[in-house]
Backbone as numpy.savetxt, mean C-alpha at the origin, in Angstrom:
# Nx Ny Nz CAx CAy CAz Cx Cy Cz
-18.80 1.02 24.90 -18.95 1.15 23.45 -18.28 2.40 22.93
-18.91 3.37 23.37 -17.61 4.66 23.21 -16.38 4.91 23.33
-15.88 3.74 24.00 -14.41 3.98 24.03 -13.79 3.06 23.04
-15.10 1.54 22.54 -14.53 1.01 21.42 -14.11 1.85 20.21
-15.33 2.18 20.25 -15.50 3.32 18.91 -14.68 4.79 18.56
-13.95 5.17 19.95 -13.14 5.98 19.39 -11.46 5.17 19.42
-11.78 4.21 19.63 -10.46 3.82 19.70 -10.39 3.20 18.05
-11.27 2.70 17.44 -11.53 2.66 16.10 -11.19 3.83 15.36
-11.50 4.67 15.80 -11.73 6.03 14.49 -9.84 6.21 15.01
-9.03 6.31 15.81 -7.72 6.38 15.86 -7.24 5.54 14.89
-7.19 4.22 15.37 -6.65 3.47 14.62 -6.84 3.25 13.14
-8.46 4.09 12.92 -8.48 4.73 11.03 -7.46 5.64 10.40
-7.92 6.29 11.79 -6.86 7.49 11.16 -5.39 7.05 11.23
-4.84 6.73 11.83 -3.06 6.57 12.08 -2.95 5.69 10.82
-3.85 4.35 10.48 -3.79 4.14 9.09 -3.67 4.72 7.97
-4.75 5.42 7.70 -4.59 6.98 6.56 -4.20 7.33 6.63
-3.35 8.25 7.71 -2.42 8.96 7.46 -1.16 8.34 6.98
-0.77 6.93 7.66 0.12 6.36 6.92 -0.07 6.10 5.42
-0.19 5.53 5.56 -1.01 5.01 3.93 -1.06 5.99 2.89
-1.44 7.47 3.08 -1.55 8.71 2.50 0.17 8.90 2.15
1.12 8.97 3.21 2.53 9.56 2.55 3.48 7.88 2.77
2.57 6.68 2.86 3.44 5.77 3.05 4.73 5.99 1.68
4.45 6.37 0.11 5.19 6.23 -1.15 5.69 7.53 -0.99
5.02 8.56 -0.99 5.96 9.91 -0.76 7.08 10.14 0.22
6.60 9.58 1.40 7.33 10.26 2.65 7.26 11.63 2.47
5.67 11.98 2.88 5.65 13.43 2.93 4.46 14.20 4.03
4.44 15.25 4.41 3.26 15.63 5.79 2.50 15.60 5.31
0.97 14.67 5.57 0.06 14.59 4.86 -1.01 15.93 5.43
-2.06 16.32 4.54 -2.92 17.27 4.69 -4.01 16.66 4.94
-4.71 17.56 6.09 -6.12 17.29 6.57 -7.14 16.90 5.29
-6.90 17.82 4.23 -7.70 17.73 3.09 -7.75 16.32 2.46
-6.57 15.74 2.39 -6.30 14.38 2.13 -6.83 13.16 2.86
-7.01 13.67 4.36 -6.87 12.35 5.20 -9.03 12.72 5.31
-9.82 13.97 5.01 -10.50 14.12 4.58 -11.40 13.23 3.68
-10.90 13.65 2.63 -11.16 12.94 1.58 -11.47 10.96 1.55
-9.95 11.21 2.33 -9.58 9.56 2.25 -10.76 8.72 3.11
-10.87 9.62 4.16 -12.05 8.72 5.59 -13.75 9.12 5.16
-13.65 10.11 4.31 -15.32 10.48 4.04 -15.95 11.65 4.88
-15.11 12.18 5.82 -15.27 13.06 6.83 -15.12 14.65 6.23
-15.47 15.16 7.03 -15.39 16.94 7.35 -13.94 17.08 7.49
-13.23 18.47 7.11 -12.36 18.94 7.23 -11.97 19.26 9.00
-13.29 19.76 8.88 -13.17 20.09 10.51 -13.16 19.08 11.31
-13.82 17.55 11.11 -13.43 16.21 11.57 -11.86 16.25 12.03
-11.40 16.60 11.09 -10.10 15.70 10.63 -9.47 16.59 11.63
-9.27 17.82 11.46 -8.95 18.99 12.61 -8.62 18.44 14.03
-10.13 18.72 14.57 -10.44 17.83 15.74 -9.66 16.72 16.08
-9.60 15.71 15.22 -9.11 14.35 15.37 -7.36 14.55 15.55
-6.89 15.45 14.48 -5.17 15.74 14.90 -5.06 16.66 16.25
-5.81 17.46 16.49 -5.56 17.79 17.86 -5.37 16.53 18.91
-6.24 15.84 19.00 -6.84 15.18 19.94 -5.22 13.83 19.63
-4.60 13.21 18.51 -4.04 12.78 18.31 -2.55 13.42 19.00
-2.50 14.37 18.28 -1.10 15.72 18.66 -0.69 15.76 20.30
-1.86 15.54 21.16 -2.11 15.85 22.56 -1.65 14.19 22.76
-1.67 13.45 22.53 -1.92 12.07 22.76 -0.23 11.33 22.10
0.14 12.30 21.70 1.98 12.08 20.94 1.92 11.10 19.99
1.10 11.15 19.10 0.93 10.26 18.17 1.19 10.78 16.66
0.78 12.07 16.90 1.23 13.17 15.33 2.11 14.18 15.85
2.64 14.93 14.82 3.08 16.43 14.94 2.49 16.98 14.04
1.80 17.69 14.66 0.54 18.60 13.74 0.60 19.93 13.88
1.02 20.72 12.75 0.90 21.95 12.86 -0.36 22.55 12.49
-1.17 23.98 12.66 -2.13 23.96 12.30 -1.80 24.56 10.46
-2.71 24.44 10.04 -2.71 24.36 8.67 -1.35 23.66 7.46
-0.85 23.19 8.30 0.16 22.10 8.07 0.39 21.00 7.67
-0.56 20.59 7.84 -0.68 18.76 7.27 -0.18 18.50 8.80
0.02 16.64 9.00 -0.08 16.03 10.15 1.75 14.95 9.56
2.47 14.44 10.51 3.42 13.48 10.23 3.06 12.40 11.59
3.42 11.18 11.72 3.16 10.73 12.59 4.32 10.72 13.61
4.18 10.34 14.59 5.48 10.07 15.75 6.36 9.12 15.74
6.77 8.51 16.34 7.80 7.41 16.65 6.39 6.04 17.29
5.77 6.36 18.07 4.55 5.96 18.98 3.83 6.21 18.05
3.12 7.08 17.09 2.09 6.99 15.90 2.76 6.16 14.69
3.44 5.90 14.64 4.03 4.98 13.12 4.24 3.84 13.52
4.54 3.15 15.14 4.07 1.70 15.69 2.77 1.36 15.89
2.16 2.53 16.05 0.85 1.99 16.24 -0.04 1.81 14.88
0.55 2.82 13.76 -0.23 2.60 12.34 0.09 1.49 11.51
1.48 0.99 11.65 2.15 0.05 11.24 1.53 -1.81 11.68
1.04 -1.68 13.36 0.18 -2.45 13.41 -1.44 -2.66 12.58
-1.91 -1.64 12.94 -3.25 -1.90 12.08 -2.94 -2.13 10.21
-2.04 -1.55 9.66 -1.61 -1.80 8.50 -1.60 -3.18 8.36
-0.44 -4.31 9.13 -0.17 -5.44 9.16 -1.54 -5.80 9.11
-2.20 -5.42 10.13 -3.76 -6.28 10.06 -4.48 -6.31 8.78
-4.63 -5.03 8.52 -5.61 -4.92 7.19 -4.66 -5.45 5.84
-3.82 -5.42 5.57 -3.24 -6.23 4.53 -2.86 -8.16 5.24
-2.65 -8.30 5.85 -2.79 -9.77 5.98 -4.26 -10.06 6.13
-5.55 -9.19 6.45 -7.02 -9.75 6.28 -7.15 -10.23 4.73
-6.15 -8.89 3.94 -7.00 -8.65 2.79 -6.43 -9.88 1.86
-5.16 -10.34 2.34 -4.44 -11.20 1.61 -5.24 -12.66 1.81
-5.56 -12.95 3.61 -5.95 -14.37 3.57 -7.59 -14.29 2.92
-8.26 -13.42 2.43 -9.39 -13.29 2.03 -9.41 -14.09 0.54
-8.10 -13.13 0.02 -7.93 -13.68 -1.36 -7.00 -14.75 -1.40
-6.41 -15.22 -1.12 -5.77 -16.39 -0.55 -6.64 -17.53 -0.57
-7.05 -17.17 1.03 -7.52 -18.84 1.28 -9.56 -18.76 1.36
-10.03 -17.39 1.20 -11.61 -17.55 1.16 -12.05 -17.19 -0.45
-11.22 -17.04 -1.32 -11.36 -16.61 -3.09 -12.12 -16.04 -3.29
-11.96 -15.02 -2.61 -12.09 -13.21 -2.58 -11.90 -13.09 -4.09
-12.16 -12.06 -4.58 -11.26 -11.46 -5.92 -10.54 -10.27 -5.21
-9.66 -9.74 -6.19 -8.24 -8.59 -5.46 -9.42 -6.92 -5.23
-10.25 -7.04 -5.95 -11.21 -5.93 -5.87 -12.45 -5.62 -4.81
-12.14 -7.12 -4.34 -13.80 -7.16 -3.42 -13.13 -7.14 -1.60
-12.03 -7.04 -1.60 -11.27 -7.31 -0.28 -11.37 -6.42 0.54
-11.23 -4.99 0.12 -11.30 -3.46 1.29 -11.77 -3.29 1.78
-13.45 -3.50 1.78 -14.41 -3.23 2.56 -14.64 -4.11 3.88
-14.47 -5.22 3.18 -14.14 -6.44 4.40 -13.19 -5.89 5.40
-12.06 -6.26 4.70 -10.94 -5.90 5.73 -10.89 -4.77 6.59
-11.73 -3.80 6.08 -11.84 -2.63 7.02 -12.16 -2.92 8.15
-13.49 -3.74 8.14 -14.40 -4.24 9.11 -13.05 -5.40 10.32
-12.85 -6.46 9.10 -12.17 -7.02 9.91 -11.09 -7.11 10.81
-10.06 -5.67 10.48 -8.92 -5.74 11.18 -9.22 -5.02 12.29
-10.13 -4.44 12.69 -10.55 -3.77 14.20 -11.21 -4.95 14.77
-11.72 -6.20 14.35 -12.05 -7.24 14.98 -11.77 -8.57 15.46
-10.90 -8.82 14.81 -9.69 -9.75 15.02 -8.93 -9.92 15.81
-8.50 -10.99 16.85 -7.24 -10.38 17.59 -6.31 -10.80 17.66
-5.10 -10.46 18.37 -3.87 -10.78 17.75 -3.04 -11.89 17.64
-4.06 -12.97 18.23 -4.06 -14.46 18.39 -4.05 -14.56 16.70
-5.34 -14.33 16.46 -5.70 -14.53 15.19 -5.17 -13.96 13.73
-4.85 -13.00 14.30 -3.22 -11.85 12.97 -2.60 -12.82 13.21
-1.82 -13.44 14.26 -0.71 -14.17 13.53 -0.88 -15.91 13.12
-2.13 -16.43 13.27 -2.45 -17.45 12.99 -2.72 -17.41 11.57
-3.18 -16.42 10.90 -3.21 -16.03 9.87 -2.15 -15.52 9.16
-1.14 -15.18 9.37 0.43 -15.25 8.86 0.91 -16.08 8.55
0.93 -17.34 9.87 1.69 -18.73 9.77 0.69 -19.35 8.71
-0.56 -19.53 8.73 -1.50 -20.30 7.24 -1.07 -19.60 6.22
-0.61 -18.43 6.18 -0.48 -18.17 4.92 1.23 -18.24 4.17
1.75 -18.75 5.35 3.27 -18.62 4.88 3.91 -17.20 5.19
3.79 -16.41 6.04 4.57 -15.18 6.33 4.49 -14.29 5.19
3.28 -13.71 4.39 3.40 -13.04 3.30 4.09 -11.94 3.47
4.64 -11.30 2.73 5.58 -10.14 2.67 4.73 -8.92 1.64
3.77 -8.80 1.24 3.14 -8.13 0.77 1.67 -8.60 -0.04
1.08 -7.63 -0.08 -0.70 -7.84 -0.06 -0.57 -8.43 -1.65
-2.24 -8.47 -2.02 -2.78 -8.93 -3.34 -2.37 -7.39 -4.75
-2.20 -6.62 -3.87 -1.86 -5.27 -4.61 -0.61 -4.58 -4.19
0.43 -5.29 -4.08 1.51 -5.01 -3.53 2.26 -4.28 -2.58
1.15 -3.96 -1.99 1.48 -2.99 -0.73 2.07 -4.04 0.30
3.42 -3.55 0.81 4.43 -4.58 1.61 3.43 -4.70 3.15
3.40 -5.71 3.86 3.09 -6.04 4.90 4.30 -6.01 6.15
3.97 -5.23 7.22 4.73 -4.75 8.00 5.26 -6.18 8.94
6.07 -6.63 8.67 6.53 -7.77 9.82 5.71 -7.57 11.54
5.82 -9.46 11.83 5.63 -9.13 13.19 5.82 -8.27 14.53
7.41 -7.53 13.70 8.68 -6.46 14.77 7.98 -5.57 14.42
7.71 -4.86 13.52 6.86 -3.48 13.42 7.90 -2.97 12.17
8.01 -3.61 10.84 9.18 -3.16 10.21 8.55 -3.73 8.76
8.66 -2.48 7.67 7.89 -2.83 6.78 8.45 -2.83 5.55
9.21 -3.26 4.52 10.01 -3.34 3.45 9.29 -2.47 2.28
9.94 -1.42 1.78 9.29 -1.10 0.77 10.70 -0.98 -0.04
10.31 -1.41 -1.73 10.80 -1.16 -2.66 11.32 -0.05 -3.00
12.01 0.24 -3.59 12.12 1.58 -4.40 11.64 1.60 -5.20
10.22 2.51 -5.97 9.26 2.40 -7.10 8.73 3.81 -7.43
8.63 3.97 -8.66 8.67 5.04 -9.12 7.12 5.31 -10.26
6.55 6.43 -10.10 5.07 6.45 -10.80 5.16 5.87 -12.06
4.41 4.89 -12.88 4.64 4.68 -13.98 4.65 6.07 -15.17
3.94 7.07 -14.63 4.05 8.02 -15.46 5.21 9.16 -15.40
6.29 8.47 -14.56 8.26 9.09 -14.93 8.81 8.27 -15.74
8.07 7.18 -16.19 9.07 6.09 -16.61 9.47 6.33 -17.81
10.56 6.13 -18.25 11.12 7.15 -19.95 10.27 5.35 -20.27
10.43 6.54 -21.82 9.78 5.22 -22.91 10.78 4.48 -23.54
10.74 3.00 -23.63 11.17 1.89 -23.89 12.13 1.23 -22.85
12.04 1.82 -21.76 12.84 1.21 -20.49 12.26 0.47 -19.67
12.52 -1.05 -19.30 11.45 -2.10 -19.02 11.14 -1.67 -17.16
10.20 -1.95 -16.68 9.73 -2.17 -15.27 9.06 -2.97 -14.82
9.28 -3.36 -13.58 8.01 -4.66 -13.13 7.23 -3.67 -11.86
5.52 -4.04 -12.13 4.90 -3.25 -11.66 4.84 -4.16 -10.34
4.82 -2.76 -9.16 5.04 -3.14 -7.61 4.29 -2.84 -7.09
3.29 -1.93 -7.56 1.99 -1.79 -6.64 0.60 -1.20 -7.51
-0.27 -1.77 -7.31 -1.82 -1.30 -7.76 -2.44 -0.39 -6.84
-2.74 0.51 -6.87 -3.54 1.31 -6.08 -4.78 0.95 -5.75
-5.47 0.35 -4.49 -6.49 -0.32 -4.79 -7.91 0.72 -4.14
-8.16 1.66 -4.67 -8.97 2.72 -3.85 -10.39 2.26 -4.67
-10.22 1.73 -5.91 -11.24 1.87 -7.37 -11.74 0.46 -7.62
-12.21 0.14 -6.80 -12.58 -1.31 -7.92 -12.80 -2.05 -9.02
-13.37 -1.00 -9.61 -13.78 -1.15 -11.09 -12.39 -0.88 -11.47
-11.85 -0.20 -11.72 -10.05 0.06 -11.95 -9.16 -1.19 -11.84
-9.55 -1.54 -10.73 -9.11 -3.30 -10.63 -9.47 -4.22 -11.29
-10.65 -4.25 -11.56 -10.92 -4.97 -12.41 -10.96 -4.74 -13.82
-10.87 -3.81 -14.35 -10.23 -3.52 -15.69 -8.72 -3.56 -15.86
-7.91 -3.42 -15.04 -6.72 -3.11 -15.17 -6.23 -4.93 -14.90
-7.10 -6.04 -14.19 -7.25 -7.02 -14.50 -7.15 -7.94 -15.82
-8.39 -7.32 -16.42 -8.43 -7.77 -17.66 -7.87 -7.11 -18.98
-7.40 -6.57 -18.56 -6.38 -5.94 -19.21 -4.76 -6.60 -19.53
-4.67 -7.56 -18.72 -3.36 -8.27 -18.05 -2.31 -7.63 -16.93
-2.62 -6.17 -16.76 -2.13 -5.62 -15.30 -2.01 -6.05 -14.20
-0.71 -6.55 -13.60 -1.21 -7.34 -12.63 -0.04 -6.86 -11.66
0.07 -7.32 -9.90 1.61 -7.16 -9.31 2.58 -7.89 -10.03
3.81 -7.49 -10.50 5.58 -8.08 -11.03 4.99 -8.41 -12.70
4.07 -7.88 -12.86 3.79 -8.22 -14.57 5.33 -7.13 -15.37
5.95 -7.24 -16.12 6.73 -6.53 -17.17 6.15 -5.46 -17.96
6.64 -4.42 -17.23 5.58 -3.18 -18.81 6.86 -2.51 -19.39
6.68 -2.04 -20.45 7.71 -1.24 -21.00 6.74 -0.24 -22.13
7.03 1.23 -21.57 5.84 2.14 -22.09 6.43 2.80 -23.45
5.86 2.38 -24.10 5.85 2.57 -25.57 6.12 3.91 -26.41
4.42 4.32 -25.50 4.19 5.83 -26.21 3.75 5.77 -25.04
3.18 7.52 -25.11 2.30 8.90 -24.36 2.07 9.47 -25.47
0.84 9.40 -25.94 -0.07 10.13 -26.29 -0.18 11.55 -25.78
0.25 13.32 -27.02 0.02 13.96 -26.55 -1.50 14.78 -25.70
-1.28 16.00 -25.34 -2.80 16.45 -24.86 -3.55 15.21 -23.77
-2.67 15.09 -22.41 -3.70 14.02 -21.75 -3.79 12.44 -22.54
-3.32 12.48 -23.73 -4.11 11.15 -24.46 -3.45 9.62 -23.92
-3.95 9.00 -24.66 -3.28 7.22 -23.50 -1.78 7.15 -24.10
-1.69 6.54 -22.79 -0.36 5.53 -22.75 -0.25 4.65 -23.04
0.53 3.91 -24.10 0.63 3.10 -25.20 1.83 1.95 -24.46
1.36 0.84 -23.59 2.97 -0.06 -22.94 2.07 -1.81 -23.05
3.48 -2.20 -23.40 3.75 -4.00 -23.84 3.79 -4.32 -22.35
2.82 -5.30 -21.98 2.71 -5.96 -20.54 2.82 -7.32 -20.91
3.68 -7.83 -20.27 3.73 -9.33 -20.27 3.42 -9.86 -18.46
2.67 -10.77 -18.40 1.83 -11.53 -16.99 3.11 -12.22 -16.17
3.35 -11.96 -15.06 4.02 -12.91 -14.31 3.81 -14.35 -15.24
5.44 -14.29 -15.26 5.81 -16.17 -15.87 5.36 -16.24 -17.55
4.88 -15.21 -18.18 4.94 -15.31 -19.81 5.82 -15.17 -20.07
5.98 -16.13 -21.26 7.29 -16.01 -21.96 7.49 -14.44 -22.60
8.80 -14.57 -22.64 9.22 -12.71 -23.10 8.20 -12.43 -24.56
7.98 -13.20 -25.46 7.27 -12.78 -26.27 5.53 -13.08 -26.56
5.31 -12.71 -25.03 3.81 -13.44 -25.10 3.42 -12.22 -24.55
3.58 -10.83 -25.27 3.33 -9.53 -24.22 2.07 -9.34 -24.84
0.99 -8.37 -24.40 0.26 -7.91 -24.60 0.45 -6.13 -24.74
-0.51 -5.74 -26.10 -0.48 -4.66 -25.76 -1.52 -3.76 -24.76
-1.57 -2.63 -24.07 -2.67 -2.03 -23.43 -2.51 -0.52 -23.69
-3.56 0.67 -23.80 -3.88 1.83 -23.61 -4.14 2.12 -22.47
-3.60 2.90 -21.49 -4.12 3.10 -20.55 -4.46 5.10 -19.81
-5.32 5.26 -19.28 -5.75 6.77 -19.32 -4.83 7.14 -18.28
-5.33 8.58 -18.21 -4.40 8.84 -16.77 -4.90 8.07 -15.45
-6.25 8.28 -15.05 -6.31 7.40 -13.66 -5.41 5.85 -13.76
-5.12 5.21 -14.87 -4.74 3.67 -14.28 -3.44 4.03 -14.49
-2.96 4.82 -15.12 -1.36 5.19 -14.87 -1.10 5.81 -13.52
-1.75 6.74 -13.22 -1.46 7.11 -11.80 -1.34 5.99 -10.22
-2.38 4.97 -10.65 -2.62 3.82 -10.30 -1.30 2.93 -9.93
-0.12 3.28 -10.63 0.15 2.09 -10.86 1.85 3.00 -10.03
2.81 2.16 -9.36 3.94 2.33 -8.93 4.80 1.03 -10.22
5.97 1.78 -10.46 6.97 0.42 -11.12 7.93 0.59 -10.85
9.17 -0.75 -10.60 10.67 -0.79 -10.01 11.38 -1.11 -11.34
12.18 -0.75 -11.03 12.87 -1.34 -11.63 13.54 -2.64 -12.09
13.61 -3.12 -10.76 14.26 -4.65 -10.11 13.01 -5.31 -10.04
12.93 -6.11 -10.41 11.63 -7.55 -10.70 11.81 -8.29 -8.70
10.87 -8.16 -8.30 10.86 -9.10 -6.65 10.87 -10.12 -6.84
11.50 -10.41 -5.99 12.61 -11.99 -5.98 11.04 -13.25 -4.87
11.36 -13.75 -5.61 10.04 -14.98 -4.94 10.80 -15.39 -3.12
11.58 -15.21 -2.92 12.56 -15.54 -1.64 12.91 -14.48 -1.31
13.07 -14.28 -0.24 14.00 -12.77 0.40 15.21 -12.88 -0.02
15.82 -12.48 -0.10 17.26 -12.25 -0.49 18.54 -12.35 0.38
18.09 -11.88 1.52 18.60 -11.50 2.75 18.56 -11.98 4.26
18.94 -12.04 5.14 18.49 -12.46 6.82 17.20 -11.34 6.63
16.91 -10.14 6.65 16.74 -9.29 6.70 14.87 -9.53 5.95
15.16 -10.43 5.12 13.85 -10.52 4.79 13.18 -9.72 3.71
14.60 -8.83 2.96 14.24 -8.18 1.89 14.10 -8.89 0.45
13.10 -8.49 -0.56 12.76 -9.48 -1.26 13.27 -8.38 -2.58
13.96 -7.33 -2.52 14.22 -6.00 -3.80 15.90 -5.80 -3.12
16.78 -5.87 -3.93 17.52 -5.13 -3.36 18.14 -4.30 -3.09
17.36 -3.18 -3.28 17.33 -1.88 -3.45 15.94 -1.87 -2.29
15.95 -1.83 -1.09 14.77 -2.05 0.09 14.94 -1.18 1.02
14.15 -0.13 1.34 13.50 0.76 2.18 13.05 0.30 3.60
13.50 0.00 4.65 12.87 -0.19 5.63 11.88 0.74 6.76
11.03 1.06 6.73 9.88 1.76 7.18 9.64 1.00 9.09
9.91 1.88 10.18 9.24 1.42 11.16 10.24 2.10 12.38
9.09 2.34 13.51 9.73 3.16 14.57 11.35 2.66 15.00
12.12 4.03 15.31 14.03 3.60 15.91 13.56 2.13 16.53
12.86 2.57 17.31 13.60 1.27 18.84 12.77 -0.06 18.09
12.24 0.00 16.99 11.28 -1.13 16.97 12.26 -1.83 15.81
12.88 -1.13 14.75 13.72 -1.67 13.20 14.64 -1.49 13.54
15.47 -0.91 14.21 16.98 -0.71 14.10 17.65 -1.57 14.30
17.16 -2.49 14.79 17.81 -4.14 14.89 17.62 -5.12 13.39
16.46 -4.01 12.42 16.52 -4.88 11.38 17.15 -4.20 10.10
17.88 -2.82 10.36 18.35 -2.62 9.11 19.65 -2.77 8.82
């Protein structure tokens, strides 16, 4: 049981930490990966040593943590897991996009890998989650967009939104009913000075161009939100399996280099 269980709390962590600079590409901080797991600072400490020794991070001390070549195959797997749980949840068990995380937490340390990819093929090989976070192929190789915070986006320049941040539930579900959705059309209007809302025309996947809605939105659901430029193509585009073409490929040398 103890060796299940710390082999769990790894495979949390190599997640978070990915996940933490997956959009930046940047050394994430203990304080962050902290925060993110619910733990002690000094947890987190502990845990990059013990990782660092094990060639999975490069961890300096008071440094933040990056992962390895061997830590970014191995985070890249549990990733695949927890976004294809979270997808066939809402998919094929009609989950809502808000109620999926907690599950999937549970479920992708329990599953096995019979069952990850039986759950790929039912679902048609998804290429990214219910909140647009890209799903790492079977090779260990993960497509990301080029996407930019909605709050750089100059005003009146159109974007299709590429990813929801899904940490908030309630956020999800307002930003739901709101008409916010993944590849919806926003084009931001105003910014409100002093902190005040953001004023952008959203039109829903497949509305006609003049069926937009307007929305206010605060800083948390702007921060929330990543947008591209380039609208994702329902088909890959490519052998390659890129669905933007403007595509980032994410995943260890020896594991992608055959796919970029």
């Amino acid at each position: 049981m103890a060796k299940t269980e710390n082999r769990t709390a790894i495979e949390d962590y190599l997640k978070v930490i990915f996940s933490l600079g997956e959009w930046q590409d940047e050394t994430v901080s203990n304080a962050a990966v902290a925060a993110r797991l619910g733990v002690s600072t000094s947890s987190v400490s502990e845990m990059a040593r013990k990782l660092a020794d094990s060639g999975l991070v490069a961890h300096k001390r008071y440094g933040g943590m990056r992962l390895t070549d061997e830590g970014l195959e191995q985070a890249l797997r549990m990733v695949r897991r927890h976004r294809l749980v979270e997808t066939f949840l809402v998919t094929s068990l009609g989950y809502a996009w808000d109620e999926v995380h907690d599950d999937a937490e549970v479920l992708e340390h329990a599953v096995s890998t019979l069952m990850v990819e039986r759950m790929d093929a039912q679902l048609g090989h998804p290429w990214r989650d219910p909140h647009g976070d890209p799903i790492p192929t079977a090779d260990g190789v993960l497509h990301q967009p080029t996407a930019e915070p909605l709050a750089t986006t100059p005003v009146g320049q159109r974007r299709f939104v590429a990813r929801i941040d899904d940490d908030d539930p309630a956020l999800l579900r307002w930003l739901a009913e709101t008409g916010i959705a993944v590849d919806a059309e926003v084009v931001v209007r105003e910014r409100k000075p002093f902190g005040g809302a953001t004023r952008l025309d959203v039109t829903a996947p497949g509305a006609a161009a003049d069926g937009h809605l307007v929305a206010e939105l605060g800083d948390q659901a702007v921060a929330a939100l990543l947008v591209s430029v380039e609208a994702a193509s329902p088909k890959p585009l490519n052998a390659k399996g890129c669905h933007y073409s403007d595509c980032r490929h994410i995943g260890a040398p020896r594991v992608s280099e055959k796919n970029r």
